[in-house]
N, C-alpha and C positions, 0 to 999 in steps of 0.2 A: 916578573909576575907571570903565573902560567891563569892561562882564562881558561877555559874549559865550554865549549858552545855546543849543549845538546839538542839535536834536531831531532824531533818529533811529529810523526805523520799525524794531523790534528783528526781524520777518521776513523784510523785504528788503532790509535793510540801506541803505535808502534814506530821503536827508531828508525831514522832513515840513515843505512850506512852508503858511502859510496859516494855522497852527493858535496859538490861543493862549498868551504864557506869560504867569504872574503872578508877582512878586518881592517877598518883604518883608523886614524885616530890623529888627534895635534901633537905636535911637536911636546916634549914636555917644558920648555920654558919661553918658546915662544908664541902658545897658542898656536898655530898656524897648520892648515890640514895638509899632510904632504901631498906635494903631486908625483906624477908621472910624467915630469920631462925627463929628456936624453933616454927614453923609452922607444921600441918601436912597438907595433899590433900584435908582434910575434915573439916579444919580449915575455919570458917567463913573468906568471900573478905573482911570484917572490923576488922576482930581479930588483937589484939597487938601484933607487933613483936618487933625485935630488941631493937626497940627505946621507947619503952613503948606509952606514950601519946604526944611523938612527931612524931610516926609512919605515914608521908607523902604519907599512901596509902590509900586508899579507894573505894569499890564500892556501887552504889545505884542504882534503877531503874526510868525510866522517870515518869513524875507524867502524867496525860491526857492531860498537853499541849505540853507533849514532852520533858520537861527541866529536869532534875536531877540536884539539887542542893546541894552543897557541903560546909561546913565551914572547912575553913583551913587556912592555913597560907601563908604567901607571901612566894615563894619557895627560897632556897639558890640559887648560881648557883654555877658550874663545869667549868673546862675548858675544856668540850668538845662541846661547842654551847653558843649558847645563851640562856638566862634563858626562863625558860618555863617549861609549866606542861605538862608532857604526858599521853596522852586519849586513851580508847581502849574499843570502843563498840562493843558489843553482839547483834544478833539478837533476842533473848530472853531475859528474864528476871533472869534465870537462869548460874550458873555457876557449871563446864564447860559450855559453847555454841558454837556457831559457832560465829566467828568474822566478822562485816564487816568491820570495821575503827581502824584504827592504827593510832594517829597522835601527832600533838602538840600544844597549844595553848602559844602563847607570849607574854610577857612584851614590851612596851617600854623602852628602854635604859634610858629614863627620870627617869621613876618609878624606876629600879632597881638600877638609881644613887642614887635617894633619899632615899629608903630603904637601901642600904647598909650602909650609914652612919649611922643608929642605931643601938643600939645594940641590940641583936649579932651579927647580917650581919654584922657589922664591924671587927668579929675575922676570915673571910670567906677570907682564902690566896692564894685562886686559881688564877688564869689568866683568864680575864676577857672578855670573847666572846661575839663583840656587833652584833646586830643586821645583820650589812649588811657583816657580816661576815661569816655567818652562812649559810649555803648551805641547811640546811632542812627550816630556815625562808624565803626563797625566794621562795624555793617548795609549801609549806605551803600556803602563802601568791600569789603567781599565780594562772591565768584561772578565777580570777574573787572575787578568796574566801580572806577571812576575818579574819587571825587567829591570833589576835591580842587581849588580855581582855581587854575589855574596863570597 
């Protein structure tokens, strides 16, 4: 799946290229949000952890139109929300940096029907948090914004 994460300067309505994004996301059949063990502080934001080549984390920086594009996978979910990837932009290009966004981008309940019936999302035995269920998708998703992949 390619995502595609446009960053936008919210005053001038202008892209921000150059600047960091981070992506992570659950496992796709076992729910489970990967970590950063057998990591060190000085471990590249795309180094393999845990889960080798299924490691659902990633950083990249925006191109000049502002987007940071990502190839990954349709995420698992959890039973702690609704499915979704979670985003965390930098105001540089570097990491460490200073943060400005912390957030999350969502599925429709449709998509993540459809995908759970293959496999592997079909061995994923969590409890199943839709959409209007979810107290961060309703945050997310207020005051105007859009946080939904389309």
């Amino acid at each position: 799946m390619t995502l595609d994460i446009g960053i936008v300067d919210i005053t001038t309505c202008q892209p921000m290229p150059n600047v960091m994004v981070k992506v992570w996301s659950c496992k796709y059949a076992v729910g489970r949000i990967t970590k950063f063990s057998n990591l060190s502080s000085t471990s590249s934001a795309n180094a393999l952890g845990e889960y080798g080549s299924t490691f659902l984390r990633g950083a990249f920086t925006s191109a000049a139109n502002g987007v940071a594009e990502f190839q990954t996978l349709f995420p698992g979910y959890n039973s702690d929300g609704a499915n979704h990837i979670n985003l965390m932009i930098h105001t540089s290009n570097a990491l460490p940096g200073t943060i400005s966004h912390v957030g999350q981008v969502f599925f429709t309940d449709r998509w993540t029907d459809v995908i759970a019936m293959t496999s592997p999302y079909n061995q994923n035995t969590h409890h199943r948090v839709l959409n209007a269920q979810d107290s961060n998708y309703a945050t997310a998703n207020s005051g105007g914004y859009n946080a939904i992949v389309e």
